[in-house]
C-alpha positions, -999 to +999 in steps of 0.1 A: +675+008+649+641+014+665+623+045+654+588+059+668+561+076+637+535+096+652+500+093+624+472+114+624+438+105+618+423+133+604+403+141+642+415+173+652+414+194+685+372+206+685+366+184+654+375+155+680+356+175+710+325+178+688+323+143+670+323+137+711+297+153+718+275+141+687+282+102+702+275+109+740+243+126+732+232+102+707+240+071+730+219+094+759+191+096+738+189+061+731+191+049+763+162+074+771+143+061+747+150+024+761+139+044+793+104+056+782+094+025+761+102+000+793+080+028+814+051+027+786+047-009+782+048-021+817+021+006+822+000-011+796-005-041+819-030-043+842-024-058+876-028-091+870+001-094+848+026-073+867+017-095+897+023-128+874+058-112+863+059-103+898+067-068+895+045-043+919+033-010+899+055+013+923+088-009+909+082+003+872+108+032+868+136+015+889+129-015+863+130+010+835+161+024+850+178-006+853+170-018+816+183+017+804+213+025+823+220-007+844+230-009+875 
């Protein structure tokens, strides 16, 4: 005889909704911070060494971006 137990993990309706919340924005604000620390350091080099990585100056926040977020 096959039977089906439903368990509950102690996550709740808004407890659930809120511990939600608390992950997205924490994952957001990492990413951001991926984000602004890219952006700083390839804004410490000069032009010399962008051009040997070969990235141009105007191609710094879509690198950023990418690093962050991805595609």
């Amino acid at each position: 005889m096959a039977y089906a137990n439903a368990t509950r993990t102690g996550e709740w309706g808004i407890f659930a909704s809120l511990n939600g919340l608390v992950a997205r924005l924490g994952e957001t604000r990492r990413r951001y911070s991926v984000y602004r620390q890219t952006v700083a350091e390839l804004n410490a080099l000069n032009d010399r060494d962008l051009a040997d990585l070969g990235i141009a100056r105007s191609s710094i926040t879509s690198i950023a971006t990418e690093a962050a977020y991805g595609k």
